[in-house]
N, C-alpha and C positions, 0 to 999 in steps of 0.2 A: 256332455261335451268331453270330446278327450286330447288331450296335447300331442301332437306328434313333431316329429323331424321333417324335412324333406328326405325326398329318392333321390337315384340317381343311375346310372347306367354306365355301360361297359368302355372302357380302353379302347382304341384300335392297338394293330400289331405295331406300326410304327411310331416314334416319337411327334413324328413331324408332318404324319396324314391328315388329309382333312380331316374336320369334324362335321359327323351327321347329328341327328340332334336325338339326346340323349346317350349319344359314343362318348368317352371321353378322350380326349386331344392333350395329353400332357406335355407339358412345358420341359418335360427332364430331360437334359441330355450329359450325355458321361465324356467326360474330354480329359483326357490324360490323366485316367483312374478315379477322378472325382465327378461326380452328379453337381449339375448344376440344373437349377429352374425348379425345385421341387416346392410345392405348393400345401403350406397348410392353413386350414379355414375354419376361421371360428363361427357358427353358427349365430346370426343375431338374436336368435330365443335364449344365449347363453350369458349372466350376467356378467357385467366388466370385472372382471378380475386380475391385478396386476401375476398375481403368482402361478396362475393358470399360462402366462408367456413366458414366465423364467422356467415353469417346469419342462413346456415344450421344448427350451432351447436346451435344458439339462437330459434332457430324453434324447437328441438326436444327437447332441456330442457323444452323451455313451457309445451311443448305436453305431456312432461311424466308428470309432475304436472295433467296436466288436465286430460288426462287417467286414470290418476289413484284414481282421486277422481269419473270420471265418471264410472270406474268400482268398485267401493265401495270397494277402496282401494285392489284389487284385481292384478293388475298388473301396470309396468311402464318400460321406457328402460333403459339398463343398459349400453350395450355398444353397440358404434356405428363407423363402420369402413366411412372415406369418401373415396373413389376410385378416386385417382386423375390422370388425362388423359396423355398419352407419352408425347403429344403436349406441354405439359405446364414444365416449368422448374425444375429442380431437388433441393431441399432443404435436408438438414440434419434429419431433422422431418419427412420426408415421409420413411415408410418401405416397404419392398418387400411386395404384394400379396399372398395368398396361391391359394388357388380355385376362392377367391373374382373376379366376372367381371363384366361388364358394363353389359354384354347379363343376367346376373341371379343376377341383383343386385335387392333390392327390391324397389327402389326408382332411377329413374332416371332425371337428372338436365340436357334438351335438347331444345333447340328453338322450336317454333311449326314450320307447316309449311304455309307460307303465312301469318303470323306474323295476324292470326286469331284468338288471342284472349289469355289469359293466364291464362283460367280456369284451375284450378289445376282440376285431374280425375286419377281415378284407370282402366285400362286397367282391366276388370271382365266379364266372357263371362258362368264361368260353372255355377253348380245348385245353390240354398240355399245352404248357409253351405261350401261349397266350396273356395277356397282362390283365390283370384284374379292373377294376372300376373306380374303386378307394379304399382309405382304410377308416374304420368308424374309431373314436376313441371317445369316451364318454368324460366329460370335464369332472366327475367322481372319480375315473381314474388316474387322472391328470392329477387331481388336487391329495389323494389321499394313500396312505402307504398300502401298496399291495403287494407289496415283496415277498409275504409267503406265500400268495398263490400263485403269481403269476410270476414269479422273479422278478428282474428290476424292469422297469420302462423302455430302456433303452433297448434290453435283449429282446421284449416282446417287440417294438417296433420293429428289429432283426428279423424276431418269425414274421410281420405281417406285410415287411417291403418283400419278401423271398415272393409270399402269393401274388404282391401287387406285380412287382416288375417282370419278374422271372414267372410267372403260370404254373408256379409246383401247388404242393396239395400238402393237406396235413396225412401224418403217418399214424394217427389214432382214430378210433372209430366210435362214437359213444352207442350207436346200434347195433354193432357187434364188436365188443372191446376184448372180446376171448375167439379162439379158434383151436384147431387141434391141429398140431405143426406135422412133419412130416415122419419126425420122431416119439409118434403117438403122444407128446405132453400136451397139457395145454395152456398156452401160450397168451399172455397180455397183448392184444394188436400195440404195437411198437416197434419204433424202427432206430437205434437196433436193438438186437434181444440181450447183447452187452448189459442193458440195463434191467439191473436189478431191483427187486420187492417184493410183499406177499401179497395172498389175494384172499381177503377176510370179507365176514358180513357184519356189516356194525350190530349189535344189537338193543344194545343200549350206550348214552355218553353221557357225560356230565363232566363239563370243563375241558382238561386236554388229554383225560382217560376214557377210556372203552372200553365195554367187554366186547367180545367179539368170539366168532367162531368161524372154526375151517368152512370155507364154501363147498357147498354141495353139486353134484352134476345132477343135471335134467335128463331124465329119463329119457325123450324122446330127441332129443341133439348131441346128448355127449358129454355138452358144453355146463361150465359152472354155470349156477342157476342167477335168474334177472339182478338179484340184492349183491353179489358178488362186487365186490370192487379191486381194482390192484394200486398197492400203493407201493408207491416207490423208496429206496432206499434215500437218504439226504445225502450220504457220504457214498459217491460212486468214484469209477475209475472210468467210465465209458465217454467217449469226450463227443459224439452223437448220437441223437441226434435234434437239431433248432426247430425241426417240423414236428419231434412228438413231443420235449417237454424243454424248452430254453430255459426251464426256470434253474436246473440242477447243475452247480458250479460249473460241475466239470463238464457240460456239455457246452463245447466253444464249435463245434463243424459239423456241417450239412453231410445226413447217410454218403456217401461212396459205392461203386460197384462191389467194392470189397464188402463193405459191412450192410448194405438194404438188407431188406428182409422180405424179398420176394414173395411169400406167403402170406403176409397180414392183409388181412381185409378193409383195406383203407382205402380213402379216393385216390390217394398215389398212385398205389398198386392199378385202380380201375381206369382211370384217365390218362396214366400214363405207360401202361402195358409194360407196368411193373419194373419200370427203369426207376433209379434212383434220382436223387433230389439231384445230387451232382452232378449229373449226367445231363441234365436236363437244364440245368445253367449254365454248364459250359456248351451248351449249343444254344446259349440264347447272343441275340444281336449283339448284347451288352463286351461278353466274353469271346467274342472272335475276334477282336482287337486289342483284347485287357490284358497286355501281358503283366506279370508281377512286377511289382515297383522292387527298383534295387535296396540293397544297404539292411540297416535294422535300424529304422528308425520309425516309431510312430506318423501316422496323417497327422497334418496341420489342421484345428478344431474348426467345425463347419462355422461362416458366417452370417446373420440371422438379418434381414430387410422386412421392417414393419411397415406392412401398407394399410392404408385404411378403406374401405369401400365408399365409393363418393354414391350421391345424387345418380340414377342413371339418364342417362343422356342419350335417345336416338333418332338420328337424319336417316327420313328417305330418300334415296336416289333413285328417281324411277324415270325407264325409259321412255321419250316421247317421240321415236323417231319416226319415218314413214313405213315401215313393217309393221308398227304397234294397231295401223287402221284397219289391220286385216284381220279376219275372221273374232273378230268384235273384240280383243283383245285387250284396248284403251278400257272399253267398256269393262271387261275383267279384271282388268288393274285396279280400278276407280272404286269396283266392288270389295274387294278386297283389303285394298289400303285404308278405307273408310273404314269398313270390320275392325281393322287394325286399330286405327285411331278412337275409336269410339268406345269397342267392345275390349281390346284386349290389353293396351297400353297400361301400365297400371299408373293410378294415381301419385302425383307427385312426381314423376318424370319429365325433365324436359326434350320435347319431343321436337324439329326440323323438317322443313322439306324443299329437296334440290330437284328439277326436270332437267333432260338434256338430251341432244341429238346431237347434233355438228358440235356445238357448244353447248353449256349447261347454263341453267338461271337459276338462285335461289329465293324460294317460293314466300317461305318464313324460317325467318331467324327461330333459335330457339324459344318455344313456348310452354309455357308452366303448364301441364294439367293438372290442375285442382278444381274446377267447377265445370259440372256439364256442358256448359257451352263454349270453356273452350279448345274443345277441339274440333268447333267450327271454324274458327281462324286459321286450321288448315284443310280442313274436309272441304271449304269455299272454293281454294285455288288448287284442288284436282284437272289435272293438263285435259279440256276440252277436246283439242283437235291434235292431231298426231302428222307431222312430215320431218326431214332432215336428214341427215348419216348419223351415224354410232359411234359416239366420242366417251368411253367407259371412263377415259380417265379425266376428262373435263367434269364428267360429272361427280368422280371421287374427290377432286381439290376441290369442288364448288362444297361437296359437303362438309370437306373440311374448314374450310372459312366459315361456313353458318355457325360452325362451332363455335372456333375461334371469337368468331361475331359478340357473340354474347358474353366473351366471359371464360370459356370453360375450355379446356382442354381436351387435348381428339383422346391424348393415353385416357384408356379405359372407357371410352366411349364405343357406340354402335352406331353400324351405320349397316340399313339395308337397299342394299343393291340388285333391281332386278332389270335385266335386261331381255330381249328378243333377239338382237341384233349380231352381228358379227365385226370384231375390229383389230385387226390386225396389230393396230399401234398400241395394246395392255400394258407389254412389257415395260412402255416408257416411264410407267411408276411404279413399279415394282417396287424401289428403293424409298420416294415416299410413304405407300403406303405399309411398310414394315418401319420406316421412321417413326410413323402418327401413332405408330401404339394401340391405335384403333381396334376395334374386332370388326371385319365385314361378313355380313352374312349376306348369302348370292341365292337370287333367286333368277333361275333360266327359265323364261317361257318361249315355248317351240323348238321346233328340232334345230333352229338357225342360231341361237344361242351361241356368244361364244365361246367357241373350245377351252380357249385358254382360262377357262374359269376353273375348270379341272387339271390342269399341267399342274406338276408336283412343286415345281417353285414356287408358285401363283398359291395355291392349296396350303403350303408350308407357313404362310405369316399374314394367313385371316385369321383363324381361331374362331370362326365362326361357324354358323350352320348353313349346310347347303342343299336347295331344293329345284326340284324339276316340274316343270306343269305344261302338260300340254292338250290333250284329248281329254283328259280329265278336267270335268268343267268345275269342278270344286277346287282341283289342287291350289290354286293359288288362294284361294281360302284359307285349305287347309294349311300351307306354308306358312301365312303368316300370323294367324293362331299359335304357332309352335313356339313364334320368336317371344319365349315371355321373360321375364329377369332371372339374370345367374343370381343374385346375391343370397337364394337360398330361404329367402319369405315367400314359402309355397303359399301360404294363405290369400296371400295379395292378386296369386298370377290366375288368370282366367284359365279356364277349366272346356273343352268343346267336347258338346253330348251328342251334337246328331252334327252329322253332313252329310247331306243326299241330295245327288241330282235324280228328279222324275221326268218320265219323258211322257205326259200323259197327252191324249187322243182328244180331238176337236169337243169340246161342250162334254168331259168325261170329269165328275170325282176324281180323287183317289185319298184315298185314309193312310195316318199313322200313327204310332206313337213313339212318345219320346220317356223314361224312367228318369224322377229326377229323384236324388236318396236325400236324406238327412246331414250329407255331409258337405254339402251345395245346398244354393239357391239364393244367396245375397249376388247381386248389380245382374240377373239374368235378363240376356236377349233372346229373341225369335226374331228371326230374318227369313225373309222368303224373295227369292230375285224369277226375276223372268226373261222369256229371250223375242214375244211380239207383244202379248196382251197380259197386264196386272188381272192376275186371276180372284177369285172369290175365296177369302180366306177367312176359319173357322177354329179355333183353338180356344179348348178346354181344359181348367185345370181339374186336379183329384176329386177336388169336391163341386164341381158343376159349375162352378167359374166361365162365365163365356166369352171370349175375344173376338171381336167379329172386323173384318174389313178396314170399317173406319176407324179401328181403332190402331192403327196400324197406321206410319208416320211415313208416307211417301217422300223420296229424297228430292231437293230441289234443283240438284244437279241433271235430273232423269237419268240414273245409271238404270234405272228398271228394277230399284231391290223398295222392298218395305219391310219398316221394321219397329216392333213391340217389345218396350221397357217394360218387363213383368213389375207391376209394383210392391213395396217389403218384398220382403222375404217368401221365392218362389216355393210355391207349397210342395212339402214332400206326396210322390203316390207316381199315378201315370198318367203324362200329358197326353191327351189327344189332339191332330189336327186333319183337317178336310181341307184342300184346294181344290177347287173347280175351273178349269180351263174355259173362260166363256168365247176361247177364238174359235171358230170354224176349223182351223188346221189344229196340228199336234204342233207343241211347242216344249222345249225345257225349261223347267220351273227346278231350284233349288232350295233347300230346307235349312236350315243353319240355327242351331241352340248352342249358346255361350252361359256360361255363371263364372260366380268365384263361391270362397269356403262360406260355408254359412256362419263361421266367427271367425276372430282372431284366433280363436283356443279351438276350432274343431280343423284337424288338416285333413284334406278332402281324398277316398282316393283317386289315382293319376296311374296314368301310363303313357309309359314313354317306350319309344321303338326302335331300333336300328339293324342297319346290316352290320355282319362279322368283320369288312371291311369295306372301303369305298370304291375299292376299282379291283378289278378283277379277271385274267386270262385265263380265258377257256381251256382247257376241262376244269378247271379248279369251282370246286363246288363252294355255294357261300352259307354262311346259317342269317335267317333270320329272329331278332331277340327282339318278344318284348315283358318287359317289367312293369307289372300292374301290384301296386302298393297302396299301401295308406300310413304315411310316415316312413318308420323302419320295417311297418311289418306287411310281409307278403299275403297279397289275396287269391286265397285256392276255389277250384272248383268251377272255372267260371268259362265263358265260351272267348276265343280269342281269334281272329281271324285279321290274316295278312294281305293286301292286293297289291298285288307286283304292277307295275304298268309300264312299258317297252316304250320305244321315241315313234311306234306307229300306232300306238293305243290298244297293243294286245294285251288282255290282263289276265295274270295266274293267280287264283284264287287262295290259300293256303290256310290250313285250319291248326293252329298253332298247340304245340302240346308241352305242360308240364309230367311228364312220365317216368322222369331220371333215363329215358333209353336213346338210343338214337343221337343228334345233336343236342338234346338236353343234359345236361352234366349230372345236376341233382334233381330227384323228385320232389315236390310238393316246398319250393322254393319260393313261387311267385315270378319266377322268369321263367316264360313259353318263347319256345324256342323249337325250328324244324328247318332243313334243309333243304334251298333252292338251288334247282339244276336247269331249272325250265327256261336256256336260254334262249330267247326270239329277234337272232340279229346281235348288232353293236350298237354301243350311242348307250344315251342316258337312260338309265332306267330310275322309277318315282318308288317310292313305298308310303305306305299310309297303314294303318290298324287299327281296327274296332275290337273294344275289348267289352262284354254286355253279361251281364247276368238274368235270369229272371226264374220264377219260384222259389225264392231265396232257398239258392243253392251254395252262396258263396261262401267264405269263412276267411276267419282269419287265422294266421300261424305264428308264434314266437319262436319258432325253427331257425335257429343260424350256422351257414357251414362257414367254414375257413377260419377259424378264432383261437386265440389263443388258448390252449388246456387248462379248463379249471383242474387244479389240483386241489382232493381233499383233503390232503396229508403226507406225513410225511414218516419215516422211519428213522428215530435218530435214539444210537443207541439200544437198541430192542425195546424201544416204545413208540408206537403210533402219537405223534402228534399231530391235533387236527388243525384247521385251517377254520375261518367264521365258515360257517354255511353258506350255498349261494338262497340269495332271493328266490322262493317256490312262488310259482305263478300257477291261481286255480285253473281246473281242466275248461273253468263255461269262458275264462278270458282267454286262452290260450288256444281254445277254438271259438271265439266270439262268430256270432252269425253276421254276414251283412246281405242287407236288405240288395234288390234288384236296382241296377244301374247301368248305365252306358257311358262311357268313354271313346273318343275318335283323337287318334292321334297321327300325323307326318311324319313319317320315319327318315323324312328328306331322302335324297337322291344319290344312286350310284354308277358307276360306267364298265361297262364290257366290252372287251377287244377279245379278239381273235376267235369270234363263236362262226359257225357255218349259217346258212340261212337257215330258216324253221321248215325242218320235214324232211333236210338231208344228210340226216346227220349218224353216225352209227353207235350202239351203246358206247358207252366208255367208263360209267358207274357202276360199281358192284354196289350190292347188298350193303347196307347199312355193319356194323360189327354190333353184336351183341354184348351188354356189358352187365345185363342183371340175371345172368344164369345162375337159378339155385338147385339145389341136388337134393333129395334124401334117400333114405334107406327104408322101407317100409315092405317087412314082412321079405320074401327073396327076391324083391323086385326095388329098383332105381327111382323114383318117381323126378322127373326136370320141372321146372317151370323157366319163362322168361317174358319178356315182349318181342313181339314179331318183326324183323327189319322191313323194308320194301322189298322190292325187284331192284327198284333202283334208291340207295341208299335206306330213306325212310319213305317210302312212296309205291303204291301197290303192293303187290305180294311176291313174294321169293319164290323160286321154280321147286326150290330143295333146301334140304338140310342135311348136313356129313354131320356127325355126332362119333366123337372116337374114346373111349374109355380106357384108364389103367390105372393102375394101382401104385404108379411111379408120379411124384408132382411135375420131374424135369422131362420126363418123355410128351408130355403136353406141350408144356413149356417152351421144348427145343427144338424136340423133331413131330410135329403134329402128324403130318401125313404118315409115318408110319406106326400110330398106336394103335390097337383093336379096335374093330371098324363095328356101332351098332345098326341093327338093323333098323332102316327108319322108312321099308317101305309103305308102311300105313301113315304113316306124317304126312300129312297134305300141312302145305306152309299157307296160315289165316293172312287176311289183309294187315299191312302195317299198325302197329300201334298195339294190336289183341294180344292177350294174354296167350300166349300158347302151355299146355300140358302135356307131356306124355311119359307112358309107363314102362319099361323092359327091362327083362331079365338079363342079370349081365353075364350072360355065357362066353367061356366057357370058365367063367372066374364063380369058386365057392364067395355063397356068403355067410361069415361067421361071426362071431361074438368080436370085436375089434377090427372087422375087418373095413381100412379106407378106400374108397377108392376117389379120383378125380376123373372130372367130365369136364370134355369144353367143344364146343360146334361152332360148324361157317353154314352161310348160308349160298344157295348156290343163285346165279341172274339164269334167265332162259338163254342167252348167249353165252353163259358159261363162265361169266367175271362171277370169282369169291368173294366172298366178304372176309375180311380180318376175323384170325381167330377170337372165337369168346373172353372175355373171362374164364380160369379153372374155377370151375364151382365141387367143393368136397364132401362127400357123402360117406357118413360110416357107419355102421352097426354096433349099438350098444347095447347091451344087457346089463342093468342097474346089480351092483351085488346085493346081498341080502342085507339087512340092516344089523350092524353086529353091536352089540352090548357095551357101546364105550362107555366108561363112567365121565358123567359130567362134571365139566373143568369148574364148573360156577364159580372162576376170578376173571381175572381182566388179562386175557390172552392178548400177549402184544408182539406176537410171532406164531405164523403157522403156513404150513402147507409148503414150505421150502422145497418140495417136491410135489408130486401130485399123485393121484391112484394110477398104477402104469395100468395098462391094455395086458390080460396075460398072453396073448397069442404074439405080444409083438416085442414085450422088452420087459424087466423087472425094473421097480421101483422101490427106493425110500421114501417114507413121508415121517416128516420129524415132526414134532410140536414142542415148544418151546415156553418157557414162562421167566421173566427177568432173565434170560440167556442161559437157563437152566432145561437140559433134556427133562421132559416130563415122561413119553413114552414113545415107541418106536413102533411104524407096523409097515 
């Protein structure tokens, strides 16, 4: 068994947008220079520790000092809630919650997993500009000094609120941390090159000495060889920059136009087409109103609100009005909200339930689940019969009294809400329901839904998750499967492996199966529902286990579902089942497999899904993200697919990719991610994702981008002093294998205005931009590689490719269309996603011994829309010199390469070497 964390998913663009499920909806808004609502959360896996909350509050006072001098006195935090976990003891000082959770806090306090390491890192997957998802901080680094690697707390929280709120990128690269600049040296990826130190290979150490020696270049890149490291001076003058090392005094400000460093090979440079960090914040939301605060006086120190996480508490509110009796819809409710109450509620919540049409009734007061039967005490009084009008808001105060009813309070309570109906009069509680503190989560079935569930006011203070269901006979299934608990005990929240509507033929089979892994199969169901005749049903487990019909618990309400408590612990392997249609007609039968973790100690993997935003005007293109995890760490290799569904039941398929290219930012992260354009109409659109493995192909990664820079050391004085080692993780845990699985998750629902109808519409997409162009030199010939964009963005194939080469980085850079143009008539452009290669001589340009050149390409649409230029990718010709007869230093070199081997065709160099600040030799 292995411990992990929960996951967690991305930001929207705005503060105050809905939340789909798994986006996250932060609470933070900035109101005359200070941040208020920022949310940090303790992990209930994490032991109570008083010193663990003084350090947080000592970490963000730093931070808002330094913030606010690194944004030139432009902003700082003002108030800060801590979210303290059930687990932990009740004090007088801690208050009730409203919306605040561990699932959408902005900062969360969690163990990693396999105690690999306590890099602090912002979970950040969308474009430039975009806000990231959270920031991890490990309670190891909370509790204990890590001032020499990491600088103080406060400035690292600095580097990792810049990726949460602002969507910058770090300015180091750890897979390529050298490159060769434009003045033939080569260069530490850093931004900026202001900063100073050498680039040695440790050889040996022993305490806070090392021998060390000059790094050597590789033969076939140029570049110092894989062992090379650069370590930085401790005593600089460079006062940026917070993206590549915050730890070094003097750096108090984010790169500028003036000092970036357009060249390095960083995600900066790649996602944000090489604009500086500054640049890129003062066009964020935040800074178009920030003017700098007058005077010279320090911010007033942020104020700290301990909340404690209560009991979760949630009322249904479901609609029963007279639209509910059509196209069996009551009957789907009934199906659904029972899944809810039985399969997915987790244990020890108190659970409500409110109906309502003209007016509302409350069904049950709040009810304890703790014993399987009772959430018969509300699965009894599922509303029968369906007539009335649509009174939304009779039925929001009715659920709020059930609360009330019992005891408890609405702050930080849920409430889900699904309606058909349409009703003009929402607004008249507006102001209540942003009083109640409440979270509502809004479930619209059919196109008649109403609107106002999506207007931005309405949207701005649920804090909740919002879903669409309509032709899709599962969605409301699959809706309310999603709705599991924020407080961050993954372990607890139900898990959905299979949801499938069949549509099988009069007296016809059909087979399936279902994968269940090792890290599931405690409280598992199989549900199967029907729409005329309870068909013949057959389910088997791995080892020949038989389930047959009667064994299957028909409901006594007749909603037409039956369903099978696996008992213990669901075996790992692959489930099989058989239904048989025994009506004469074709009918719709549905499939439905729920679990939880198979311990408290194993966390199961999960994927969660969303769109890039919730509403969206055409042409503006959306990505869809999903995040398939187990704990912290990412699961590779695995099939992911997306189904879009339109308010008339058209559905776009999409086959989800982690590739780094395209809408995906990084590769081999565990977020698949790919670009929707395929608009059919306006009105609500539904997302759903199936994430499956099989011939165990999957794996795991210890891979993390956006974190703060391990520094190994440091130069102080003309000596290397090190840093502890980080924790080495072996290569079989570090790709651990996982076995074959299935996941089906709700990526809840979004809205599009201003699309044409489907079929008349004209391009308006170019090609995707290309961001993983590489170059080399082999032999007199250029060799490219990349991945393929679409036709249209990432989708089909491109008509063409322009590829322009020169020997200048800014003629790229500045003016593309007029640098040497290669020939690329034998380039046929592969379908999206492939690896493309191709080979040419770069005429009419010699290639000799140093000679660099840069390449960067567009791709072209068959209508003739470009794609954004590439990445420059650099290609240059080495020839290794001979090995010359230095005599060996054999002491403890703590200075070298101050210089590097120049290029002779491009520039002369010194290279000094050093011993106790003493010249040793000179070449």
């Amino acid at each position: 068994a292995s411990a992990f964390s929960s996951g967690h998913d991305l930001r929207v663009l705005g503060s105050t947008l809905h939340l789909l499920p798994g986006m996250k909806s932060s609470m933070v808004n900035l109101n005359n220079n200070g941040y208020d609502g920022i949310v940090i959360a303790i992990n209930p896996g994490v032991p109570e520790d008083e010193k663990l909350i003084q350090n947080i509050k000592e970490m963000v006072t730093e931070a808002s000092t330094y913030l606010f001098h690194a944004t030139k006195r432009r902003v700082y935090f003002r108030n800060v809630s801590i979210l303290i976990p059930m687990t932990w003891k009740s004090k007088s000082e801690y208050s009730i919650p409203k919306q605040e959770s561990y699932d959408q806090a902005d900062v969360i306090v969690a163990n990693p997993y396999l105690k690999y390491g306590d890099d602090p890192y912002t979970l950040q997957y969308g474009q430039c500009g975009e806000r990231g998802q959270y920031i991890h901080f490990t309670p190891n680094f909370l509790l204990t000094n890590n001032l020499p690697i990491y600088g103080s707390r406060g400035r690292v929280f600095v580097h990792e609120w810049a990726h949460l709120r602002w969507g910058i990128f770090d300015e180091y690269n750890v897979d390529r941390p050298f490159y060769i600049s434009r003045r033939n040296t080569i260069e530490a990826t850093r931004c900026s090159t202001h900063i100073t130190g050498i680039n040695v290979v440790f050889k040996e150490c022993q305490g806070s000495s090392c021998i060390t020696r000059p790094c050597r270049r590789d033969s076939q890149t140029g570049l110092y060889e894989a062992k090379c490291t650069f370590i930085p001076e401790k005593s600089q003058t460079a006062r940026d920059s917070i993206m590549f090392v915050q730890s070094i005094d003097s750096v108090t400000e984010f790169c500028t136009a003036k000092t970036h460093n357009t060249e390095a090979p960083n995600l900066q440079n790649k996602m944000c087409s090489s604009r500086s960090t500054w640049d890129v914040i003062m066009d964020s939301d935040d800074f178009q109103n920030a003017s700098p605060m007058k005077g010279t006086d320090p911010p007033p120190h942020p104020t700290f609100s301990l909340l404690k996480s209560k009991q979760r508490v949630v009322c249904l509110v479901l609609d029963k009005s007279g639209s509910m009796s059509s196209e069996d819809r009551l009957l789907r409710m009934n199906q659904a909200a029972e899944l809810y109450l039985i399969q997915i509620i987790e244990k020890g919540s108190l659970v409500g339930m409110v109906t309502f049409e003209s007016l509302a009734t409350i069904l049950n007061y709040l009810t304890d689940i703790i014993g399987d039967n009772a959430y018969e005490k509300i699965t009894a009084n599922l509303p029968r019969e369906a007539s009335g009008g649509t009174s939304i808001c009779s039925g929001l105060r009715a659920g709020f009294q059930a609360i009330i009813h019992s005891n408890q309070s609405t702050s930080g309570s849920e409430i889900i809400l699904l309606t058909d109906g349409e009703d003009d009069q929402i607004s008249s509680c507006f102001e209540e329901v942003k009083q109640s503190g409440a979270v509502i989560h809004t479930i619209a079935l059919g196109p008649s839904a109403a609107r106002e569930l999506e207007t931005f006011k309405y949207n701005s203070i649920l804090g909740g998750y919002r879903f669409y269901a309509n032709k899709d006979i599962n969605g409301l299934t699959d809706a309310f499967s999603r709705i599991s608990s924020r407080s961050g005990s993954i372990t607890q929240q139900a898990i959905q492996l299979e949801s499938k509507a069949l549509n099988i033929t009069g007296r016809k089979w059909l087979n399936g199966t279902v994968p269940v892994d090792s890290t599931v199969g405690n409280d598992t169901f199989f549900v199967v529902t029907w729409t005329i005749q309870k068909p013949e049903i057959l389910l088997q487990d791995p080892k020949g286990t038989k389930y047959e019909t009667s064994d299957f618990r028909v409901d006594k309400l007749n909603i037409r579902s039956a369903r099978l408590r696996i008992p213990g612990i669901a075996e790992t392997g692959t489930w099989t089942y058989s239904l048989l249609n025994k009506h004469a007609k074709s009918q719709m039968l549905t499939v439905t497999m729920t679990t939880r973790a198979r311990s408290p100690t194993t966390l199961p993997v999960i994927a969660t899904a969303h769109m890039s935003r919730s509403t969206t005007h055409y042409p503006s293109p959306m990505i869809v993200y999903a995040q398939v995890s187990q704990g912290f760490l990412p699961v590779l290799g695995i099939n992911v697919t997306a189904i879009i569904e339109t308010e008339d039941g058209h559905q776009v398929i999409l086959e989800l990719w982690d590739n780094g290219a395209g809408a995906d930012t990084v590769k081999n992260d565990g977020i698949y991610s790919r670009y929707f354009t395929e608009y059919h109409g306006n009105g609500r659109y539904s997302l759903k994702v199936h994430a499956q493995t099989r011939n165990n192909m999957a794996r795991l990664s210890l891979r993390q981008q956006n974190r703060a820079m391990y520094i190994p050391g440091y130069i102080e004085n003309g000596k290397i002093i090190l840093n502890p080692p980080r924790p080495e993780v072996k290569d079989d845990v570090s790709e651990a294998k996982v076995e074959d699985f299935s996941r089906l998750t709700s990526g809840g629902s979004f809205t599009v205005s201003g699309a044409p109808p489907a079929g008349s519409r004209t391009p308006v997409f170019p090609p995707g931009k290309i961001t993983d162009l590489e170059a080399k030199v082999k032999e007199d010939h250029i060799q490219l590689s990349w991945t393929a964009p679409g036709n249209v963005l990432d989708k089909g194939k491109a008509n063409s490719y322009i590829i322009r080469i020169s020997k200048c980085f800014l003629d790229l850079q500045e003016d593309f269309d007029n640098a040497a143009l290669v020939n690329t008539t034998s380039l046929i452009p592969k379908e999206a996603g492939s690896i493309e290669n191709f080979e040419f001589k770069p005429e009419p340009f010699k290639i000799e011994n140093g000679t660099k050149f840069y390449i960067a390409i567009q791709a072209i649409h068959e209508a003739n829309l470009t794609s954004e230029v590439s990445n420059i990718a650099q290609a240059t010709k080495f020839i290794p010199p001979q090995e010359s007869s230095v005599p060996a230093l054999g002491t403890k070199i703590f200075a070298t390469s101050l210089a590097i081997w120049g290029l002779a065709k491009e520039c002369f160099f010194v290279c000094i070497v050093k011993h106790h600040n003493k010249v040793l030799f000179i070449f």
